[in-house]
SEPADREN-109108 format. One line per field, with one value per residue (C-alpha): residue in three letters; x, y, z. Coordinates in Angstrom, 1 decimal, m for minus. Layout:
<pts>
residuo <- (Ala/...)
c1 <- (X/...)
c2 <- (Y/...)
c3 <- (Z/...)
</pts>
This chain:
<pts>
residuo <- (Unk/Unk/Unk/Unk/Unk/Unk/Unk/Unk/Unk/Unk/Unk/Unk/Unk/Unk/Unk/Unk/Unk/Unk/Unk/Unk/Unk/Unk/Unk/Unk/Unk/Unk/Unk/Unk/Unk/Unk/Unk/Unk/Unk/Unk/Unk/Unk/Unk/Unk/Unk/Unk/Unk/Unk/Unk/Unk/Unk/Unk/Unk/Unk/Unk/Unk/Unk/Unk/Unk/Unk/Unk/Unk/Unk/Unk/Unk/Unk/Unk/Unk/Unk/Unk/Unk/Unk/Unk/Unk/Unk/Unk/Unk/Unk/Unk/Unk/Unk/Unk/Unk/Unk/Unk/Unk/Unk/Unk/Unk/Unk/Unk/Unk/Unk/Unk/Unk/Unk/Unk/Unk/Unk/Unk/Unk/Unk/Unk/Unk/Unk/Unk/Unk/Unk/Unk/Unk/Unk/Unk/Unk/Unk/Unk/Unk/Unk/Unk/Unk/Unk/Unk/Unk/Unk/Unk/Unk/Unk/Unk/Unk/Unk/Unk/Unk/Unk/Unk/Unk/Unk/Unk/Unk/Unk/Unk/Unk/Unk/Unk/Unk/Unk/Unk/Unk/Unk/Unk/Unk/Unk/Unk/Unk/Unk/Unk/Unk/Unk/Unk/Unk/Unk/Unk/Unk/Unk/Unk/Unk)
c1 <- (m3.1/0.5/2.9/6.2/9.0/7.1/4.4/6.8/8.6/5.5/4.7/8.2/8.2/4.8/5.5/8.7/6.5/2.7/2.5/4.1/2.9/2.1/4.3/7.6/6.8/6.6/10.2/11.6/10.5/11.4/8.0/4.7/2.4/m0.4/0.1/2.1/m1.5/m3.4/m0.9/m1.7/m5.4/m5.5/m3.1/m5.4/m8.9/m7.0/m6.1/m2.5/m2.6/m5.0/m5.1/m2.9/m1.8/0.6/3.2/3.3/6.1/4.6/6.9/5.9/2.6/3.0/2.8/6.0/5.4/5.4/3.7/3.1/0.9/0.6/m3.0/m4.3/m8.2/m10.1/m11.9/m10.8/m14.4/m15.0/m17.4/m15.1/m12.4/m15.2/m15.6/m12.1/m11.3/m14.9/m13.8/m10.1/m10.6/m12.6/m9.9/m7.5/m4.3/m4.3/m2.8/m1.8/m3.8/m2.6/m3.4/m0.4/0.6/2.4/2.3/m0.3/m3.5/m3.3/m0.5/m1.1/0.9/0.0/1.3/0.1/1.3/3.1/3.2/0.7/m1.4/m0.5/m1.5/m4.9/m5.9/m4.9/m7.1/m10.0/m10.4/m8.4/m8.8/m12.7/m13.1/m14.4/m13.1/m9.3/m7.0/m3.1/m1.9/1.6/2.9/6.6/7.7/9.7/12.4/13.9/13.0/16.1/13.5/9.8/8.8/5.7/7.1/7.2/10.4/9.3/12.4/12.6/9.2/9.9/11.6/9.8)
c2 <- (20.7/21.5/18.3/19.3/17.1/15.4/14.5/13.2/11.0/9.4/8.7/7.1/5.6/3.9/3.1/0.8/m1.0/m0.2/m2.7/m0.2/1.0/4.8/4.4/3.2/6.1/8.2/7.2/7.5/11.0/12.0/13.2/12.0/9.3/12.1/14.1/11.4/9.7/12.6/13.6/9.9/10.0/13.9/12.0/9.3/11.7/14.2/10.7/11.0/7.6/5.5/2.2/m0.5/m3.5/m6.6/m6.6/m10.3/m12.3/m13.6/m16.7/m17.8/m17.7/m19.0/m16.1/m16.1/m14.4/m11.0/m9.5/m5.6/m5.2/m2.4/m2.4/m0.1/0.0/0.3/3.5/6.2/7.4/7.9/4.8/2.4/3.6/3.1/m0.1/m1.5/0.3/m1.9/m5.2/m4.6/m3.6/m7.2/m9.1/m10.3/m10.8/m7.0/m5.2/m2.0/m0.5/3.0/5.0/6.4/8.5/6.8/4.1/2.1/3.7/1.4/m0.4/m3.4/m4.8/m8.8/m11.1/m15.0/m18.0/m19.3/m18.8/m21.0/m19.2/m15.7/m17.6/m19.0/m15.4/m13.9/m16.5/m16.9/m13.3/m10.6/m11.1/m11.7/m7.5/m6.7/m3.0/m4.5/m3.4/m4.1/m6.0/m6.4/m8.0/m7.8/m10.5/m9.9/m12.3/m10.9/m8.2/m5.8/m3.2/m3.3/m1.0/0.8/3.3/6.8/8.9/12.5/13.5/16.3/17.1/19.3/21.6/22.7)
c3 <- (11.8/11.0/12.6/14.9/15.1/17.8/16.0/13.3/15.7/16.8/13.3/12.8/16.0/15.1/11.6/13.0/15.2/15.6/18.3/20.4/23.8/24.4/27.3/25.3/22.8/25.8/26.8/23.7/23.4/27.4/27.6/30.2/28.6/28.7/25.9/24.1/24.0/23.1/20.2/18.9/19.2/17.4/14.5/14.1/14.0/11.8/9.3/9.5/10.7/8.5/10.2/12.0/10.3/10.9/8.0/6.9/5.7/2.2/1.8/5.0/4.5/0.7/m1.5/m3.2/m6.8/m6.9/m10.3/m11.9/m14.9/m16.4/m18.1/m21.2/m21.3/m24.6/m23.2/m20.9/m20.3/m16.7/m17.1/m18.2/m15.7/m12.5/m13.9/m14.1/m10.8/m9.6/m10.8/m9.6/m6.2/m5.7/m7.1/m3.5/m5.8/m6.4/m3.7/m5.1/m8.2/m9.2/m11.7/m13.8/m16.8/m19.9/m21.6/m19.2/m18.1/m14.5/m12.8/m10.3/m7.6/m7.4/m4.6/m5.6/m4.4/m7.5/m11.6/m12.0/m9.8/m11.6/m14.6/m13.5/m12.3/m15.7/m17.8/m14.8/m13.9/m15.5/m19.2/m18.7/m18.1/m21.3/m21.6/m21.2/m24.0/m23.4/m21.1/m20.0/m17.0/m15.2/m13.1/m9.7/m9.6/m6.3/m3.8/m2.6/m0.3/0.4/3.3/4.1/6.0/5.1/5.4/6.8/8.2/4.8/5.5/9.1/7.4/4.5)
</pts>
């Protein structure tokens, strides 16, 4: 499925606000709620759109620290990165774990409530995976932009 510029405003549309009726999409676009709702339902079963979440504010609801590590293993057999991957994904601090090139094999996102907290997952659950090599973490001290939203205005034309 190749996307048109309609298609890509839907996706913007429902990137700013996901909450969004098919019939306020339909107005922004000047088109009939019919094939508004059909474009929508072929984006979702062709995965463009991969689920429907509420952004939260973190200070509100107490996570305020904001941590990257950037983690070496002792191994870089496929075993020992299935593992890590494992273990990390069941770890709720970790909201982003990529895999990168460098100087760090993997680089987390964690959102915690506090430094302590940051500190008590790094000595209860972190440090206790056994194929763990370097460790080093960065501490936000501000945020300037966090969005989720994907820019694909460059993309219609390519």
């Amino acid at each position: 499925m190749k996307l048109d510029a309609t298609d890509h405003k839907i996706l913007q549309l429902l990137q700013e606000d996901s909450n969004r009726t098919v019939k306020s999409i339909s107005e922004s676009l000047g088109l009939s709620t019919t094939p508004v709702f059909e474009r929508i339902k072929k984006l979702e079963k062709e995965n463009y759109i991969d689920k429907y979440v509420a952004v939260l504010n973190q200070k509100k609801v107490g996570l305020k620290q904001i941590v990257f590590i950037g983690i070496t293993l002792q191994g870089h057999t496929r075993s020992y990165l299935e593992k890590f991957v494992k273990e990390i994904n069941d770890f709720p601090e970790v909201i982003e774990c990529h895999r990168v090139s460098g100087n760090f094999d993997y680089l987390l996102k964690l959102v915690t409530e506090d430094i302590e907290a940051y500190e008590k997952f790094i000595i209860t659950k972190l440090t206790l995976l056994p194929y763990l090599g370097n460790v080093q973490s960065l501490i936000a001290l501000s945020t300037s932009k966090q969005t989720n939203e994907l820019d694909l205005s460059h993309l219609l034309n390519s």
